[in-house]
N, C-alpha and C positions, 0 to 999 in steps of 0.2 A: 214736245221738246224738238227743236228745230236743229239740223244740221247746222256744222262751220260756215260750210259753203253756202248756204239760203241766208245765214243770217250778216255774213258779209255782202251778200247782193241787197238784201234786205234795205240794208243802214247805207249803200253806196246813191252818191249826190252827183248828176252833174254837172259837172263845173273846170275841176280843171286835174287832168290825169292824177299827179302827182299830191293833190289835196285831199282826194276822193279817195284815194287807196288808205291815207293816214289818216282821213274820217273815218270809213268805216273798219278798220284794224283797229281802231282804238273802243268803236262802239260793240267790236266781234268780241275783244278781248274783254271790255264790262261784261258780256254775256256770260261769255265763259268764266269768269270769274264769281257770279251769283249763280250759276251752275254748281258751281264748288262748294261754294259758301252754304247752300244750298241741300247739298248730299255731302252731309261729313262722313257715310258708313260707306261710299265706293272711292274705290281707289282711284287714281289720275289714270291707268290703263280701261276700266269700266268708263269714266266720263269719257274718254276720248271714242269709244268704241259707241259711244248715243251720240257721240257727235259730228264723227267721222271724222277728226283730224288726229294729229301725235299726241302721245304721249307726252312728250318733250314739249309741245305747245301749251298741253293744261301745265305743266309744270311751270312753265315761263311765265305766262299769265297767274300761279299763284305767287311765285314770285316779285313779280312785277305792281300786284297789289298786294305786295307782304299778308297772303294767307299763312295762317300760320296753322298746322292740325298737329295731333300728336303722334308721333311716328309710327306707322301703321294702321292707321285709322280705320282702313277700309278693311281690315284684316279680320276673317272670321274669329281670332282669339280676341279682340278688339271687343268687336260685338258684343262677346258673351260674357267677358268682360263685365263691361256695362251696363247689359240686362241684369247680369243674377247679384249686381250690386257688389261687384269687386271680389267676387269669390270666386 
């Protein structure tokens, strides 16, 4: 799993300052958003910490592609939860 920062250098185009930043923000933000999609049992503070940016970031980008999880997801009562089948 690749950091923010690699996978925005990664996806970045020469061509023209202001294009390049909004190509690859946008292809950072895919990233991070099948990161999400990805691990429904970690929380937005765990994805951000694999992937070195905010909290506030993973948050925005699941926003921004209306992820939708159930409130607390990442939450050890969550889990156990849904292994022992709702008990």
């Amino acid at each position: 799993m690749s950091h923010y920062r690699e996978i925005k250098k990664a996806t970045a185009e020469v061509v023209a300052v202001r294009l390049v930043k909004k190509t690859s923000t946008t292809r950072a933000h895919a990233a991070i958003s099948d990161v999400i999609v990805a691990n429904p049992t970690l929380t937005y503070q765990q994805i951000a910490d694999l992937l070195r940016c905010s909290r506030w970031l993973v948050y925005t980008v699941a926003v921004e592609f209306n992820i939708r999880r159930p409130r607390g997801a990442g939450t050890t009562a969550h889990r156990r939860k849904s292994v022992n089948g709702g008990l």
